[in-house]
N, C-alpha and C positions, 0 to 999 in steps of 0.2 A: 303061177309065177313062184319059183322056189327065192327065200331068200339064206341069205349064208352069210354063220358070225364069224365077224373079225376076228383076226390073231391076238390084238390085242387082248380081247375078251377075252379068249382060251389061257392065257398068261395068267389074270386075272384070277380066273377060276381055282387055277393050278395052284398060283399063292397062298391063294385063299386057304384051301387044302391044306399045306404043307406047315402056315402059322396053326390052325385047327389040329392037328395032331404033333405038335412041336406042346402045344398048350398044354392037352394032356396029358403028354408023356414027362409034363413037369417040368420040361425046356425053358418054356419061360414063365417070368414070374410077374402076372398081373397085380395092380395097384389098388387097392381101393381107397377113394377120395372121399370115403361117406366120414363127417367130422364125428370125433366125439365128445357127446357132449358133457361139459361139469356135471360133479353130482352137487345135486341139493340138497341142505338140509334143514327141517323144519323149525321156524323159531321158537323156542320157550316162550309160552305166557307170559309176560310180565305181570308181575305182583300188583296187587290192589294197592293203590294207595289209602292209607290208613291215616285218618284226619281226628286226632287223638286232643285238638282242643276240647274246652268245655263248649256247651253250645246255648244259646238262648232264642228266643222267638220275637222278633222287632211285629207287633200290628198295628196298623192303621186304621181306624173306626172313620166312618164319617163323610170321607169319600165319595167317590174322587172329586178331586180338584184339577180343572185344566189348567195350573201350571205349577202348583206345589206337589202335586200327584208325582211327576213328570221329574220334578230336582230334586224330590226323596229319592225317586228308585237313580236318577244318572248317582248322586253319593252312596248307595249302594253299588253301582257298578266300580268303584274305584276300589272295594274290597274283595268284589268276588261276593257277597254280600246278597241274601234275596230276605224278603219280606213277605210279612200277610195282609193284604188291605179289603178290608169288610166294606162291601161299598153297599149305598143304601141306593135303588132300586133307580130312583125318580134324579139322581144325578149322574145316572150311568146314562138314559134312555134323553137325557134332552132337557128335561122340565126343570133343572134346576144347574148351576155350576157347569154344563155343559162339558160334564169329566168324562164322557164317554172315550173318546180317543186315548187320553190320560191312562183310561185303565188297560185299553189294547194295550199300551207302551209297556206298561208296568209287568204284563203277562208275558208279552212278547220278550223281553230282558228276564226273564225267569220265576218271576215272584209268583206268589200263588192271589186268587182272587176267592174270597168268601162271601156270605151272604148277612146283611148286618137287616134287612128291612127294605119295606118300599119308601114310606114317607117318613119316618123320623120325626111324627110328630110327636111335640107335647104331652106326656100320661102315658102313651100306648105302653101297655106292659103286656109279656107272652107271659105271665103267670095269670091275668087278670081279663084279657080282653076278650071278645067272643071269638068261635071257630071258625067263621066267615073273615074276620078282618085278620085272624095270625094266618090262615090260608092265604089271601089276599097279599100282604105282606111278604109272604115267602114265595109264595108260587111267582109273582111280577115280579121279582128281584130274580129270581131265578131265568126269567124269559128276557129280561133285558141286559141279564150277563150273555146268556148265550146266543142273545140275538147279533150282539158284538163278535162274539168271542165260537161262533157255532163249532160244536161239539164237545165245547172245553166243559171237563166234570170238574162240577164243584164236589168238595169232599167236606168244607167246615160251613160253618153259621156263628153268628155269637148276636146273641140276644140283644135286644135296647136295655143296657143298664145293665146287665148279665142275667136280668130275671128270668125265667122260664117253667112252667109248670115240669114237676115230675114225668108225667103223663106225656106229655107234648116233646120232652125231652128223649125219652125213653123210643116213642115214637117218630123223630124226626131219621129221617134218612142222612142225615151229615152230622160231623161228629158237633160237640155245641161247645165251645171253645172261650172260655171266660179270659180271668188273666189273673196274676200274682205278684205284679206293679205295676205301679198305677202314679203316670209319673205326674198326674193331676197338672197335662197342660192344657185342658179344658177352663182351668179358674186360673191360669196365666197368659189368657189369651190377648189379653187389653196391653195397652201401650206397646205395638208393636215394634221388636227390634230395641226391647228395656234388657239391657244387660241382668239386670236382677229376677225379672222373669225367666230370662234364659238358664238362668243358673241354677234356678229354682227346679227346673224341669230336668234339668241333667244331673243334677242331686237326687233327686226324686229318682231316676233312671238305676244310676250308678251303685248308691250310696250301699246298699247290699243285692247286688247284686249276685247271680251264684247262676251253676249249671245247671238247665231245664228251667230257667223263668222264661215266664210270657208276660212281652210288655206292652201296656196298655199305651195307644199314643194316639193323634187323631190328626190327619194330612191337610185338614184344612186351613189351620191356624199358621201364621210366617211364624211366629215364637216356637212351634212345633218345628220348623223345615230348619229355622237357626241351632232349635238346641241338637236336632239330627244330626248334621254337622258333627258336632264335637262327639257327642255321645259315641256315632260309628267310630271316629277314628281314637277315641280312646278305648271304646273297645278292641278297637284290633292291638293297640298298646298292650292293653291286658292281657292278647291270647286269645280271645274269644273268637270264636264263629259264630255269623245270624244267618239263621235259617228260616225257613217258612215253618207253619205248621205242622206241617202234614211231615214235615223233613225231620221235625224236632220228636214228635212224636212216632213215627218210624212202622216198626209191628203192633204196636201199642194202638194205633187208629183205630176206634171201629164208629161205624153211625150209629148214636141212640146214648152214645156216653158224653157226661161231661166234662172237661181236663178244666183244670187249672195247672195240675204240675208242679205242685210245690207246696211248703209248709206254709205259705205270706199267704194265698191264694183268700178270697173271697169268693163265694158262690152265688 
């Protein structure tokens, strides 16, 4: 069976043709619809913001407390504001104050967590005790931070009392972090909510204050959360920044040394 194309077809073809060599001979002029696109240009860096207050180190001894833990660091957060809280072992894990949440909080909003001890008993001095019980003391403070907190690296420690052998100092793996006031609200702790105890503690805080102090403070006393309070927001009156430790001290960090940072300082 032969079949045979239509006329039409043949017209078709014909056209076909006649646009085909009309195109190259430059007859006509096709369109191209490909967009184009803006150029881009790459943004500058923005400069570092440079935080050119003075700066000091707010710590917390004593630690944690399930709810004054918790209303130091939120008045810290109304500065921007972070802190060091030395927690002692057996109130982070349960056995006592039940602060372990308290110190998640405090980490989680920025602040740094240190190691202050397991039990905070009575006598225990790291200049005097045996190698079994300062091990004991540090190693279980250390397991029940990170059992909370797992992976979080401790980087400070501060002793019961600030005591510590040369030896043991020298030797500790974090830095050992004393302090240089000492706003003595451990012997303001009674009649809570005394305006004169209060005052006493933010005197003590204030009264010479300067750039690179570390303040001694301790989370579980209310006359401590009261005079925090004032203390933060007259500090930022002042100009000042409170930082953590590890913030305040910067390149200067190393484990096996001990700061105080300043001329007030006791060791």
């Amino acid at each position: 069976m032969l079949f045979y194309r239509s006329k039409p077809t043949k017209i078709f073809i014909c056209l076909l043709l006649v646009l085909t060599c009309l195109v190259s001979a430059g007859c006509l002029k096709v369109e191209s619809h490909r967009e184009t696109l803006p150029e881009t240009t790459t943004p500058e860096p923005s400069a570092p913001v440079v935080d050119n207050r003075p700066r000091v180190a707010l710590t917390f001894d004593d630690g944690p407390h399930n709810v004054r833990t918790k209303k130091i660091v939120d008045e810290l957060d109304k500065y921007g504001y972070h802190a060091t809280f030395f927690v002692v072992g057996n109130r982070v894990d349960g056995t006592a104050y039940s602060g372990g949440a308290a110190m998640v909080y405090a980490a989680e909003h920025g602040n740094e967590i240190g190691i202050h001890g397991y039990t905070h008993e009575t006598g225990i001095s790291y200049s005097s005790c045996s190698d079994e019980r300062y091990e004991y003391e540090i190693s279980n403070t250390l397991q029940a931070i990170q059992a909370k907190l797992p992976g979080y690296e401790v980087r400070v420690m501060r002793p019961f009392g600030g005591s510590i052998s040369g030896t043991r100092a020298a030797q500790s793996p974090f830095a050992v972090v004393n302090w240089n006031v000492d706003t003595l609200d451990y012997a303001n702790k009674y009649d809570e909510g005394d305006p004169e105890k209060i005052n006493i503690i933010i005197e003590n805080a204030l009264s010479d204050i300067d750039d690179g102090d570390i303040i001694l403070m301790h989370d579980i006393y209310n006359n401590t959360y009261e005079a925090t309070v004032i203390i933060l927001a007259r500090l930022y009156e002042m100009g000042f920044n409170v930082v953590t430790v590890s913030e305040l001290l910067g390149d200067e960090w190393c484990p096996g040394v001990r700061y105080t940072h300043g001329p007030k300082g006791a060791q």
